[in-house]
PDB file of N, CA, C and O in Angstrom:
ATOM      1  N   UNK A   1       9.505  18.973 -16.495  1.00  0.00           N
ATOM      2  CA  UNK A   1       8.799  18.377 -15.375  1.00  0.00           C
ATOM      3  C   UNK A   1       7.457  17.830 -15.845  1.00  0.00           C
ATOM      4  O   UNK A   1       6.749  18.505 -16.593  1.00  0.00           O
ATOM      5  N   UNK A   2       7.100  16.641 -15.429  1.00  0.00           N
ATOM      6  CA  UNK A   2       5.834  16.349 -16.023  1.00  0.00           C
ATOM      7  C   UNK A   2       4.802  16.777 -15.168  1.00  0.00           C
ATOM      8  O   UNK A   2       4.909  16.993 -13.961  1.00  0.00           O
ATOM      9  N   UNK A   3       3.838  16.881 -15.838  1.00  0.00           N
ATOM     10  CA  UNK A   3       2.500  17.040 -15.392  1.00  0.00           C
ATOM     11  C   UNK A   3       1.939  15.777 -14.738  1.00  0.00           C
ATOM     12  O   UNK A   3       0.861  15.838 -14.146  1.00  0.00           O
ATOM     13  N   UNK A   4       2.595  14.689 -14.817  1.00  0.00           N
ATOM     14  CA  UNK A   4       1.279  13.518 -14.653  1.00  0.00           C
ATOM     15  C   UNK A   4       1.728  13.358 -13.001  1.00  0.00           C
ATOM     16  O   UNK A   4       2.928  13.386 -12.727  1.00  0.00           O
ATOM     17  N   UNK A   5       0.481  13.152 -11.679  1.00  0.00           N
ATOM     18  CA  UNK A   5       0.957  13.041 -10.843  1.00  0.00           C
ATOM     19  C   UNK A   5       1.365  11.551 -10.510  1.00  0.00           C
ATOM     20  O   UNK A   5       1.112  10.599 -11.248  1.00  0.00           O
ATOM     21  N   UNK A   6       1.920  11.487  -9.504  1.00  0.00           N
ATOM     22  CA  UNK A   6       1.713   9.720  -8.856  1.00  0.00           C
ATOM     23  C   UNK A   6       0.759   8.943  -8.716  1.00  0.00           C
ATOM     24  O   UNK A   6       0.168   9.471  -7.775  1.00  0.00           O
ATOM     25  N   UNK A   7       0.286   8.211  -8.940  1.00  0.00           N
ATOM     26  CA  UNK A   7      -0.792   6.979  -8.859  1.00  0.00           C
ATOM     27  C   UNK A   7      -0.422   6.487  -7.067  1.00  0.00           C
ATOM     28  O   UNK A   7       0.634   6.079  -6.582  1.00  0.00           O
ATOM     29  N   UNK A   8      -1.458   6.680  -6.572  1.00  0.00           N
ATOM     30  CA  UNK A   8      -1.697   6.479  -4.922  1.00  0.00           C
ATOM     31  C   UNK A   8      -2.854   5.647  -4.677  1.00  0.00           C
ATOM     32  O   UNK A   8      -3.985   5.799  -5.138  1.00  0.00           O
ATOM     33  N   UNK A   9      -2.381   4.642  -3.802  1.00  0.00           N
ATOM     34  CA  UNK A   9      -3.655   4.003  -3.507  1.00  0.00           C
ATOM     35  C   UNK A   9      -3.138   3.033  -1.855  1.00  0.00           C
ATOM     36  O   UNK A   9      -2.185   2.474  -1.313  1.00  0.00           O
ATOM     37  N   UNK A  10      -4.858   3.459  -1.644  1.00  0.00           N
ATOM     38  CA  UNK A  10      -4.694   2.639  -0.040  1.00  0.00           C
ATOM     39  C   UNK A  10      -5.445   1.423  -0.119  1.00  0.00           C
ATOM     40  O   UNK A  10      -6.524   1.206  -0.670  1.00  0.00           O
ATOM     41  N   UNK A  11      -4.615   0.599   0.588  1.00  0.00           N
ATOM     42  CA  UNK A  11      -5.580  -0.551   1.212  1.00  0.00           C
ATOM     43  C   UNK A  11      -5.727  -0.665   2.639  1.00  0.00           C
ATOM     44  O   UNK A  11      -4.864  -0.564   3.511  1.00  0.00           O
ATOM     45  N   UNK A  12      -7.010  -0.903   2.739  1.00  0.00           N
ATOM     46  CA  UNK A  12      -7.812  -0.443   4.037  1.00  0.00           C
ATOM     47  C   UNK A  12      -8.946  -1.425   4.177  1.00  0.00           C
ATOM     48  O   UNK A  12      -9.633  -1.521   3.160  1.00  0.00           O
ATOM     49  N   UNK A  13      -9.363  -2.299   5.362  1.00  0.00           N
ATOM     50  CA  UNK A  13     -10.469  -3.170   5.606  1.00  0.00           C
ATOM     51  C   UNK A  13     -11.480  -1.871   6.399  1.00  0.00           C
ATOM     52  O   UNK A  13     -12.660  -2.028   6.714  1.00  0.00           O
ATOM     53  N   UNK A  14     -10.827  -0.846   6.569  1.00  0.00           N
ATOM     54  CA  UNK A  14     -12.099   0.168   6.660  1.00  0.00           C
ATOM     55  C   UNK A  14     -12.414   1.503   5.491  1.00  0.00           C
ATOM     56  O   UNK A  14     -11.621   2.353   5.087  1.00  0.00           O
ATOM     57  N   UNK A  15     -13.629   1.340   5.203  1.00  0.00           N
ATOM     58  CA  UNK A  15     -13.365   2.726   3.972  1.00  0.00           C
ATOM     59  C   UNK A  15     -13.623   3.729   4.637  1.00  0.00           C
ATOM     60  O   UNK A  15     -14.276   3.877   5.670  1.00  0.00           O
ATOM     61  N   UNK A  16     -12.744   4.846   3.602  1.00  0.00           N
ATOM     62  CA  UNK A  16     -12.867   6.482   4.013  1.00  0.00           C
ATOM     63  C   UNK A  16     -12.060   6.761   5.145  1.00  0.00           C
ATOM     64  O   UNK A  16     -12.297   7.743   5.847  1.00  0.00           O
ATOM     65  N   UNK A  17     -10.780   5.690   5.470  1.00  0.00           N
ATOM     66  CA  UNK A  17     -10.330   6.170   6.954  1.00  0.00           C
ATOM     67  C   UNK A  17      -9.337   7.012   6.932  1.00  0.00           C
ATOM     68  O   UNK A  17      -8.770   7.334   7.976  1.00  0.00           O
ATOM     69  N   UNK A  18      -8.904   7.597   5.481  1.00  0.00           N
ATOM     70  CA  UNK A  18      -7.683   8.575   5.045  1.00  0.00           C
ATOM     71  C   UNK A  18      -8.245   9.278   3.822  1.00  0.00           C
ATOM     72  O   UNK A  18      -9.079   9.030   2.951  1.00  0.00           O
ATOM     73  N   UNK A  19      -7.219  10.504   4.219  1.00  0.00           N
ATOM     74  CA  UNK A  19      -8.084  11.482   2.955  1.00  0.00           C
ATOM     75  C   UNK A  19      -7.575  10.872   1.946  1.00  0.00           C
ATOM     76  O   UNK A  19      -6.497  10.297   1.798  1.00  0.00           O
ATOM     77  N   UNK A  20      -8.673  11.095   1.092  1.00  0.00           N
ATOM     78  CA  UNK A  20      -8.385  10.603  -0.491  1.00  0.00           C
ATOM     79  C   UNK A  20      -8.633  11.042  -1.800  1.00  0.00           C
ATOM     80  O   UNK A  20      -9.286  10.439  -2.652  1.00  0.00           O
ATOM     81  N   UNK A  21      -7.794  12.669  -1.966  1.00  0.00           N
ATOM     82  CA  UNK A  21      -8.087  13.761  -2.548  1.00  0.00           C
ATOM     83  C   UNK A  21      -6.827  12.301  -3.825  1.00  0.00           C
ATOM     84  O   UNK A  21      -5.862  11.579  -3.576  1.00  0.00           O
ATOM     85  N   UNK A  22      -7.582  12.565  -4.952  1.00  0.00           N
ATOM     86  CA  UNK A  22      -7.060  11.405  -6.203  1.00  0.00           C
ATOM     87  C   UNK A  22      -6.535  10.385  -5.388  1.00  0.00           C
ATOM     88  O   UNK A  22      -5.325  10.603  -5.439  1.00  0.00           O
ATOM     89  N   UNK A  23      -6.750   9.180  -4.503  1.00  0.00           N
ATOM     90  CA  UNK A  23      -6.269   8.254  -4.010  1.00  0.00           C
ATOM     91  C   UNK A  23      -7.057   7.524  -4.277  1.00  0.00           C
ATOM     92  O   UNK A  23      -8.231   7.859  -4.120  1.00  0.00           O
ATOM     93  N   UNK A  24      -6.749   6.289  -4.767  1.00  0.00           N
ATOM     94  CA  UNK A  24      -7.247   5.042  -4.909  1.00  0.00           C
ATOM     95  C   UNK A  24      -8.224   4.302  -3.501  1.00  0.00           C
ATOM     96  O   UNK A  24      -7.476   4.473  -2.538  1.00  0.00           O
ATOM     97  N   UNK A  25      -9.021   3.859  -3.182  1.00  0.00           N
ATOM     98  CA  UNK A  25      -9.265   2.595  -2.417  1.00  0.00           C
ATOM     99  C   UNK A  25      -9.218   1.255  -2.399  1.00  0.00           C
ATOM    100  O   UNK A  25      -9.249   0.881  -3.571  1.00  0.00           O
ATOM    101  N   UNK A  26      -9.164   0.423  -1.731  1.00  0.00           N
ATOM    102  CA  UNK A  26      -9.226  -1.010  -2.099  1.00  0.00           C
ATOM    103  C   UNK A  26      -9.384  -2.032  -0.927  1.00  0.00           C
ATOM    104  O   UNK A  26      -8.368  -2.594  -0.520  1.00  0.00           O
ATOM    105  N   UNK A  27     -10.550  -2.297  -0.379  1.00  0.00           N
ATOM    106  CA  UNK A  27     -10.460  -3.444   0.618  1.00  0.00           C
ATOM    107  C   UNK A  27     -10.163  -4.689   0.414  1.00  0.00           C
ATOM    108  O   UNK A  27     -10.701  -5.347   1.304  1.00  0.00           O
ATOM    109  N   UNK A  28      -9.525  -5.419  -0.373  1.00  0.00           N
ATOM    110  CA  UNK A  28      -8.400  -6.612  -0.648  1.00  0.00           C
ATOM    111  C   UNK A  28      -7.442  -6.227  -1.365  1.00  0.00           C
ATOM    112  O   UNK A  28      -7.341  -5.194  -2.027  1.00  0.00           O
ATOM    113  N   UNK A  29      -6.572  -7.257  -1.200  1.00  0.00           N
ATOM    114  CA  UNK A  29      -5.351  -6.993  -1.538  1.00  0.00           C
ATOM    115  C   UNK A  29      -5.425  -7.904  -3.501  1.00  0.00           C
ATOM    116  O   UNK A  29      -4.841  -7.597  -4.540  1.00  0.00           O
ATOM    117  N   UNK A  30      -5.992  -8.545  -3.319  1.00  0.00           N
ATOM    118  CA  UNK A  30      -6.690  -9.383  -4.472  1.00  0.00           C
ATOM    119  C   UNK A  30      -7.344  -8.208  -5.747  1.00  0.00           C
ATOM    120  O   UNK A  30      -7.026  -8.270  -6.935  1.00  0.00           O
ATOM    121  N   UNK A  31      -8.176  -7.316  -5.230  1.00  0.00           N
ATOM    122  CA  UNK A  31      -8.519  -6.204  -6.184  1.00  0.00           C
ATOM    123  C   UNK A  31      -7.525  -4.856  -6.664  1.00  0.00           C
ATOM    124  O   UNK A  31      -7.604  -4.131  -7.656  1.00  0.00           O
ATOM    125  N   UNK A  32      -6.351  -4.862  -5.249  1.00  0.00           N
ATOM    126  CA  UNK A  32      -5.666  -4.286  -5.875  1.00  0.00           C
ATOM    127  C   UNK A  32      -4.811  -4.628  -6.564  1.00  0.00           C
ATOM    128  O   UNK A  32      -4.417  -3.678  -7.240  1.00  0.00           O
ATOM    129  N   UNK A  33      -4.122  -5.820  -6.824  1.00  0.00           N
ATOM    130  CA  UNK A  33      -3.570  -6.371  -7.641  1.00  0.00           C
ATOM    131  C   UNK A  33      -4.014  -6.872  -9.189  1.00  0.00           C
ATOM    132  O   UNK A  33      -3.252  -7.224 -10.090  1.00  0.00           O
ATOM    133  N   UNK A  34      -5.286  -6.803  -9.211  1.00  0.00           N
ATOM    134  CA  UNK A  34      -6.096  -7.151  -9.993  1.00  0.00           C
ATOM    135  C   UNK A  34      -6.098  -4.856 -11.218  1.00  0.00           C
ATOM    136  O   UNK A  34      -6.689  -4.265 -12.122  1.00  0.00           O
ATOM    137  N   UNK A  35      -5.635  -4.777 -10.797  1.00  0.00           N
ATOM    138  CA  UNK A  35      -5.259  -3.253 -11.210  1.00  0.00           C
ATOM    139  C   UNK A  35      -3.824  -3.465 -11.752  1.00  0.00           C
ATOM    140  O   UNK A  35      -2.968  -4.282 -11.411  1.00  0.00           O
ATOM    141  N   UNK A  36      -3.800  -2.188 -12.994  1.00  0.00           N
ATOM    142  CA  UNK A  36      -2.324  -1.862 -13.061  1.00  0.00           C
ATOM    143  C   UNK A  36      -1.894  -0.746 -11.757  1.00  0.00           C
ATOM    144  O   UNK A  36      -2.518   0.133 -11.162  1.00  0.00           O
ATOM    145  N   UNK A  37      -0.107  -1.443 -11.646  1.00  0.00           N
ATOM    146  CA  UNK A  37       0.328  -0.997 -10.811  1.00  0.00           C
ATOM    147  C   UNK A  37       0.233   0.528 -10.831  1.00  0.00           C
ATOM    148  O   UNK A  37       0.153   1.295 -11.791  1.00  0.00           O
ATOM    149  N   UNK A  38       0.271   0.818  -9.218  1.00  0.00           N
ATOM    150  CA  UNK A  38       0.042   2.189  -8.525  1.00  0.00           C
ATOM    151  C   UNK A  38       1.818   2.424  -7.953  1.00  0.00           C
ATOM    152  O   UNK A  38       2.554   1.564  -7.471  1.00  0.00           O
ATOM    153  N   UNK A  39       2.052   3.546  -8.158  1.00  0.00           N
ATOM    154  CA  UNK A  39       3.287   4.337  -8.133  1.00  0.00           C
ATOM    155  C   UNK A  39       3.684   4.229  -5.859  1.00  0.00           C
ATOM    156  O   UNK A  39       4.754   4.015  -5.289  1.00  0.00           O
ATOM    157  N   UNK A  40       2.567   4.437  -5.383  1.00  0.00           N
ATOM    158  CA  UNK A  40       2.927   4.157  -4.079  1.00  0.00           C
ATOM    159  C   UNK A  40       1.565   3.874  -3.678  1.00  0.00           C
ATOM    160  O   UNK A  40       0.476   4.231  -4.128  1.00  0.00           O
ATOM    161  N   UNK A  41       1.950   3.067  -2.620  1.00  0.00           N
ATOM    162  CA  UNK A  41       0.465   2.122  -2.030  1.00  0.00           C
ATOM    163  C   UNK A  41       1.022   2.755   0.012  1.00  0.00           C
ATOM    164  O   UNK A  41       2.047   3.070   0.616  1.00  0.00           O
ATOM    165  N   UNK A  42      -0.486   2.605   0.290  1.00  0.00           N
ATOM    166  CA  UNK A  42      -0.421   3.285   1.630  1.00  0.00           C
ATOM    167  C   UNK A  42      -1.299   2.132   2.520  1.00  0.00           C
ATOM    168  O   UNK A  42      -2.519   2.273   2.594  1.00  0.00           O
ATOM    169  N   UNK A  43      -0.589   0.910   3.235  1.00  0.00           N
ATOM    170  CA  UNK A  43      -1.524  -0.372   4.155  1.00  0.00           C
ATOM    171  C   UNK A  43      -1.722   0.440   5.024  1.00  0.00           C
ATOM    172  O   UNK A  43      -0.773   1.131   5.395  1.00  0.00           O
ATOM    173  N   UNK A  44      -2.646   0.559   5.445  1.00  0.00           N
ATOM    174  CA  UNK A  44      -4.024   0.804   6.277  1.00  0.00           C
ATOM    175  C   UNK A  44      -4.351   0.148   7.028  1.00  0.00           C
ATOM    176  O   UNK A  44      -5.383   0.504   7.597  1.00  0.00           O
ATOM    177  N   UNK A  45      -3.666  -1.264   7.522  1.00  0.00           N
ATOM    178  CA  UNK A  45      -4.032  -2.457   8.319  1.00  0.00           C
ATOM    179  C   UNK A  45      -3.505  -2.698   9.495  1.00  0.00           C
ATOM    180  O   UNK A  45      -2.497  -2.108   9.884  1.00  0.00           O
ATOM    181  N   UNK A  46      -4.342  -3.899  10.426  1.00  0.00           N
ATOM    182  CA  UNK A  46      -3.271  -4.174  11.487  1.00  0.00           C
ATOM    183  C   UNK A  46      -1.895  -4.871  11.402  1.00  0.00           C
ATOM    184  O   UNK A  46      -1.718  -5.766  10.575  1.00  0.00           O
ATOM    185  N   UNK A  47      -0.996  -4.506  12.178  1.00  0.00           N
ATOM    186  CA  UNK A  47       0.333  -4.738  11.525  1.00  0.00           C
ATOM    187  C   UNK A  47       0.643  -6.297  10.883  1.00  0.00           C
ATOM    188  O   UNK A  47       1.443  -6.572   9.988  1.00  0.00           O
ATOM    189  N   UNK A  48      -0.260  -7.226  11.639  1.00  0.00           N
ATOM    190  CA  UNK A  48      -0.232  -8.841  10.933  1.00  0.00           C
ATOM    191  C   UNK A  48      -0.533  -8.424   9.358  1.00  0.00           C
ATOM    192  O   UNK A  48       0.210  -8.592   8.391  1.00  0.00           O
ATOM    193  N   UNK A  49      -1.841  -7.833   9.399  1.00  0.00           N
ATOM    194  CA  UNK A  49      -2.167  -8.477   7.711  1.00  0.00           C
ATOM    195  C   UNK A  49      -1.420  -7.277   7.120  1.00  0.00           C
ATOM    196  O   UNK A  49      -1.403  -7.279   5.889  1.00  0.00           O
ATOM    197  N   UNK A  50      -0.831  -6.306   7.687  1.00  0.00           N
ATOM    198  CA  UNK A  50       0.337  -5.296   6.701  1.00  0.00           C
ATOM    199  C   UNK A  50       1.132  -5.986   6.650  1.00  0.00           C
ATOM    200  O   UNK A  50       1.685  -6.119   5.558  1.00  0.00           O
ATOM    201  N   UNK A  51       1.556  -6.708   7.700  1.00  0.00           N
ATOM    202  CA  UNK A  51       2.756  -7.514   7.270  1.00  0.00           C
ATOM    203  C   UNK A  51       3.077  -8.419   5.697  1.00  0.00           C
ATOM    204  O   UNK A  51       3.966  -8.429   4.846  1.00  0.00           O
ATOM    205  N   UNK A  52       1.228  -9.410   6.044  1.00  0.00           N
ATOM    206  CA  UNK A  52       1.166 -10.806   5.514  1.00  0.00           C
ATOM    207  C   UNK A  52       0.638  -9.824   3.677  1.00  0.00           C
ATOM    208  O   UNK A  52       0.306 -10.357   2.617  1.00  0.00           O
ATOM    209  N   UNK A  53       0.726  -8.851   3.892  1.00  0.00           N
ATOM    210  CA  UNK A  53       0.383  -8.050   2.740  1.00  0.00           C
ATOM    211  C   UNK A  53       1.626  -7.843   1.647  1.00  0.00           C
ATOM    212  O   UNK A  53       1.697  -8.002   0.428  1.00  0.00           O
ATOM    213  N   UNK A  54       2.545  -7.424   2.640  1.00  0.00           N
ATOM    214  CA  UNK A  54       3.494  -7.218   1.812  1.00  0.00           C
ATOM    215  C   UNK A  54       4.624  -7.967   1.673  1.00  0.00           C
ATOM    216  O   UNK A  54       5.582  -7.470   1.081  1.00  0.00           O
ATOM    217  N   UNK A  55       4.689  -9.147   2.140  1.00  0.00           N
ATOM    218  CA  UNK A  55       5.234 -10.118   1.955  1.00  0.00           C
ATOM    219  C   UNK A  55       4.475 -10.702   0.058  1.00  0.00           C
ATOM    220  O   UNK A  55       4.966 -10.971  -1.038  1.00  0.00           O
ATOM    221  N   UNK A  56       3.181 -10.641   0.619  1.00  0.00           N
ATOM    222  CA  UNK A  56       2.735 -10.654  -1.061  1.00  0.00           C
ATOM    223  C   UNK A  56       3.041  -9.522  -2.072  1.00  0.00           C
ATOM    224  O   UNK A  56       3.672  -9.936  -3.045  1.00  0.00           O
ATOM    225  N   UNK A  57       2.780  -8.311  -2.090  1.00  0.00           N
ATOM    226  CA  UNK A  57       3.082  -7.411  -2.671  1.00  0.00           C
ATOM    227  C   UNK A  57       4.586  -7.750  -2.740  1.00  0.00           C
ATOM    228  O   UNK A  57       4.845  -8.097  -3.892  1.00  0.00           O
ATOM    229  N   UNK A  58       5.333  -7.772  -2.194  1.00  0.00           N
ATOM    230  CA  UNK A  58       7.596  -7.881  -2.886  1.00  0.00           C
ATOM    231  C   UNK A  58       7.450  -8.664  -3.445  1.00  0.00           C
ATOM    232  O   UNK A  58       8.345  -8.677  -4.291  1.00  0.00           O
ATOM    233  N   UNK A  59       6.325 -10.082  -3.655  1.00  0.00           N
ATOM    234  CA  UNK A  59       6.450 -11.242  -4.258  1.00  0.00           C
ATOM    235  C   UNK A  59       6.319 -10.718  -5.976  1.00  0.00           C
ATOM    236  O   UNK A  59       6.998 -11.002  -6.963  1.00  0.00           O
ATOM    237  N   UNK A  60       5.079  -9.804  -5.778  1.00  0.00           N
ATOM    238  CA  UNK A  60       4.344  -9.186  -7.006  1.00  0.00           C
ATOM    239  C   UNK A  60       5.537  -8.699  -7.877  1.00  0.00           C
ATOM    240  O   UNK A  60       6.185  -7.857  -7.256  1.00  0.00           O
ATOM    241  N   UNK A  61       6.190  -9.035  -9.498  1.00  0.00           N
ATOM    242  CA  UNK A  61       7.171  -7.961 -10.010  1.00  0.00           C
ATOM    243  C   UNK A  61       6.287  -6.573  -9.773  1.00  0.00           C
ATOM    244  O   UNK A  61       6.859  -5.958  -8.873  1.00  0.00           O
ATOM    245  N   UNK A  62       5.207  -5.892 -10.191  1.00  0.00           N
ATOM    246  CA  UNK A  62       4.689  -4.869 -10.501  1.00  0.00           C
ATOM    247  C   UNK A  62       4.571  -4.187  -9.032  1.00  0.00           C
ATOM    248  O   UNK A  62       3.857  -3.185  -8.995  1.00  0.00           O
ATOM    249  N   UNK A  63       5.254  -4.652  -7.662  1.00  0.00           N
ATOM    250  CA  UNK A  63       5.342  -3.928  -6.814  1.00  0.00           C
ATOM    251  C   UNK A  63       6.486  -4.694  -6.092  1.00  0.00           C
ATOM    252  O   UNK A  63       6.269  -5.050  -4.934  1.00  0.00           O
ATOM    253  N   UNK A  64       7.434  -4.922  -6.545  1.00  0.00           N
ATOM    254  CA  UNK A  64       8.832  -5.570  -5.891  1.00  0.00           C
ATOM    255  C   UNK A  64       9.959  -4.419  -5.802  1.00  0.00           C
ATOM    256  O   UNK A  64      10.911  -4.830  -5.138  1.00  0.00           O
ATOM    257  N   UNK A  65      10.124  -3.211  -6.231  1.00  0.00           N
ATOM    258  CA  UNK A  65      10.859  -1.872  -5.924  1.00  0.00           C
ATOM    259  C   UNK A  65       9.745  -0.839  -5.738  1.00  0.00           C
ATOM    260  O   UNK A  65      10.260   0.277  -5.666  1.00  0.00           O
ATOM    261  N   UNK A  66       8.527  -0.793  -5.643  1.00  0.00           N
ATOM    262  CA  UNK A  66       7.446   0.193  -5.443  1.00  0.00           C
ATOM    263  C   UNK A  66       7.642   1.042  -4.163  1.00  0.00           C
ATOM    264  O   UNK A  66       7.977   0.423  -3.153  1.00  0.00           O
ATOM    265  N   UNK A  67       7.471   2.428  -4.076  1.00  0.00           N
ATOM    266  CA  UNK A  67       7.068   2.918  -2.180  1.00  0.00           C
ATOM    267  C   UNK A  67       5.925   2.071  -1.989  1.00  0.00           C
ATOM    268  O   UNK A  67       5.123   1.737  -2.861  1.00  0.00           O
ATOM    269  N   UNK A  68       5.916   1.687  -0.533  1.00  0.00           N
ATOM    270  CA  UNK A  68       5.310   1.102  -0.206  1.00  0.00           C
ATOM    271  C   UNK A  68       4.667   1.368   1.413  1.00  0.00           C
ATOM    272  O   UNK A  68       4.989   0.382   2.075  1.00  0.00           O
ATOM    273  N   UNK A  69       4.011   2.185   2.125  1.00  0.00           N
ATOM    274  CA  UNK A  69       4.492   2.693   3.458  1.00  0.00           C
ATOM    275  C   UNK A  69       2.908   2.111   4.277  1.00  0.00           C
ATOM    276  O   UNK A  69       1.794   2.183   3.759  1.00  0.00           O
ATOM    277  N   UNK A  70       3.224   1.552   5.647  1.00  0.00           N
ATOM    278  CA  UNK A  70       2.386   1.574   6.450  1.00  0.00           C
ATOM    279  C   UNK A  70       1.752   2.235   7.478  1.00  0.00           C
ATOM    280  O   UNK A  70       2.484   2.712   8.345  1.00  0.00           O
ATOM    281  N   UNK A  71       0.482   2.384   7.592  1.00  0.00           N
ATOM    282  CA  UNK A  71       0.371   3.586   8.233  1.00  0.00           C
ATOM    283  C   UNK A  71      -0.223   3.782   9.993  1.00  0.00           C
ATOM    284  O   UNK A  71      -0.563   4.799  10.597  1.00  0.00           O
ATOM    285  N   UNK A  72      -0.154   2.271  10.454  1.00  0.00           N
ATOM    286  CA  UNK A  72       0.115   1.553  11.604  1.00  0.00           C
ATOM    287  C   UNK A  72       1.116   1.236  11.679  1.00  0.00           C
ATOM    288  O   UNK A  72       1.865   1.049  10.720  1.00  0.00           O
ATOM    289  N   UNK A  73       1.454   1.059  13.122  1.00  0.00           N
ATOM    290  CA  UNK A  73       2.247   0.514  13.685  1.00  0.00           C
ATOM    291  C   UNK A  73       2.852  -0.523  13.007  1.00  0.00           C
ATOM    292  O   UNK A  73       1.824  -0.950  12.482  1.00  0.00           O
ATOM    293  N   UNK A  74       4.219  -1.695  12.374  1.00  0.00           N
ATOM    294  CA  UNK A  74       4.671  -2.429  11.750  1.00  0.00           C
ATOM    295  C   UNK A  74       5.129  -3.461  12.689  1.00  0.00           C
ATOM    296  O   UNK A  74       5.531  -3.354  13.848  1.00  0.00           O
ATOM    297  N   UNK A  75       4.959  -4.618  11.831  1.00  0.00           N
ATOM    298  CA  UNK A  75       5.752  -5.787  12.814  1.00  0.00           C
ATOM    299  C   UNK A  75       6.378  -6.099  12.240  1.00  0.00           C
ATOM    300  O   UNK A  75       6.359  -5.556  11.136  1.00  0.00           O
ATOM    301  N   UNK A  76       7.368  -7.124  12.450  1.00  0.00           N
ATOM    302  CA  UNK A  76       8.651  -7.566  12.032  1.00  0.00           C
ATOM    303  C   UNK A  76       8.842  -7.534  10.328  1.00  0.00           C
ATOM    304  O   UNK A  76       9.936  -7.231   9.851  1.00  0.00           O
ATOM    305  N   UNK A  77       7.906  -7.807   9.631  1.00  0.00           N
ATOM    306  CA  UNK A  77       7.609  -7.975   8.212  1.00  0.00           C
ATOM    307  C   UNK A  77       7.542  -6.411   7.327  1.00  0.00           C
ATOM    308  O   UNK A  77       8.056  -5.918   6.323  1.00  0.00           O
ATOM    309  N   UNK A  78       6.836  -6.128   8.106  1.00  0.00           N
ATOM    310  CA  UNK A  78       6.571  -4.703   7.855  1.00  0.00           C
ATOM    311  C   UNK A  78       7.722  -3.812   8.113  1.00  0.00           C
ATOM    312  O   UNK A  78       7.743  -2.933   7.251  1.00  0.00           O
ATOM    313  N   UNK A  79       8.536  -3.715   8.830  1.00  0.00           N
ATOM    314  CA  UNK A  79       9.899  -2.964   9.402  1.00  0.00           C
ATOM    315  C   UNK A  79      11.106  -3.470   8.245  1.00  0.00           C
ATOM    316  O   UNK A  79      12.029  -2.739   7.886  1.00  0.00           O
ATOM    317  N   UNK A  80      10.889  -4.821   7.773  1.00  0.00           N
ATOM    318  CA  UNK A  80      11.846  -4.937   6.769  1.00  0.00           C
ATOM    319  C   UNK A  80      11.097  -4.844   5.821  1.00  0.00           C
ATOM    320  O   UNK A  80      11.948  -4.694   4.944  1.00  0.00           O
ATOM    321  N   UNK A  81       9.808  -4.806   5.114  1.00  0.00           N
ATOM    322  CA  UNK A  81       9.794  -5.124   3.961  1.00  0.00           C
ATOM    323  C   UNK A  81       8.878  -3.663   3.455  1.00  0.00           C
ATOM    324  O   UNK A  81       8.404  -3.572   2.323  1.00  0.00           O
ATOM    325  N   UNK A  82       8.741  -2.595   4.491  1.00  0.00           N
ATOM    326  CA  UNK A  82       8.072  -1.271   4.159  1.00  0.00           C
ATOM    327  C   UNK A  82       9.061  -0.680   3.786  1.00  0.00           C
ATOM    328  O   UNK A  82      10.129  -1.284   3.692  1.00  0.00           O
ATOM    329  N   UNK A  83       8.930   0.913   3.420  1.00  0.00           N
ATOM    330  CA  UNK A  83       9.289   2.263   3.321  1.00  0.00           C
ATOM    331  C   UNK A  83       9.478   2.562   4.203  1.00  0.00           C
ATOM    332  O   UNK A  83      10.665   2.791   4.433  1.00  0.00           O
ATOM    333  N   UNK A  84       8.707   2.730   5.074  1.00  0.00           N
ATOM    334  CA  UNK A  84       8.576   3.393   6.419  1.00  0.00           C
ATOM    335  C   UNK A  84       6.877   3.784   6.540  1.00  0.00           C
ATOM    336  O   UNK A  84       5.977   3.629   5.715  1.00  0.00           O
ATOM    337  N   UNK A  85       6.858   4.341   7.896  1.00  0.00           N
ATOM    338  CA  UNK A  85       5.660   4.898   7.930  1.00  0.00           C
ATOM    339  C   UNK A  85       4.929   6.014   7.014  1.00  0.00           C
ATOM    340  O   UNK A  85       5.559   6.925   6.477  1.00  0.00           O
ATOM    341  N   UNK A  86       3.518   5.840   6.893  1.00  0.00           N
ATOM    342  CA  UNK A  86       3.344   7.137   6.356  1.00  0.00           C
ATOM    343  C   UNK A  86       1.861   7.510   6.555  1.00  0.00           C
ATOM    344  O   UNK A  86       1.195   6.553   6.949  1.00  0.00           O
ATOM    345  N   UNK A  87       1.032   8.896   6.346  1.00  0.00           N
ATOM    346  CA  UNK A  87       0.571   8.996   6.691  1.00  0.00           C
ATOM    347  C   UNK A  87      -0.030   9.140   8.378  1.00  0.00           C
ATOM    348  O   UNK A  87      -1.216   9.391   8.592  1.00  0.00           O
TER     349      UNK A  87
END
């Protein structure tokens, strides 16, 4: 079993709005991409820009099979193109 945990990170246009005991932050989606990929990402947004988020992110190879979960409510984009909820 390895030791190394998952790489977690939220994107959020508000900071500090989820605990973030080793979790990443990131208020654009531009800086987090600008990172090597994170093992599961947690949108933090209203369901438009979660949506218009991860329509970019499936585009991304380095997050096109990733967990991926929203932690609002989802709209049409988000319902097909999330995990599911989380958080």
């Amino acid at each position: 079993m390895s030791d190394t945990l998952p790489r977690v990170a939220v994107l959020s246009r508000e900071p500090e709005t989820l605990p973030r005991n080793g979790v990443s932050q990131f208020s654009s989606l531009d800086a987090l991409l600008a990172e090597p990929a994170f093992d599961v990402l947690l949108l933090d947004l209203p369901s438009a820009d979660a949506g218009q988020a991860l329509r970019r992110l499936r585009r991304s190879e380095a997050y096109y099979f990733s967990l991926i979960y929203c932690t609002q409510e989802p709209d049409a984009w988000g319902l097909a193109l999330a995990d599911g909820r989380g958080v």
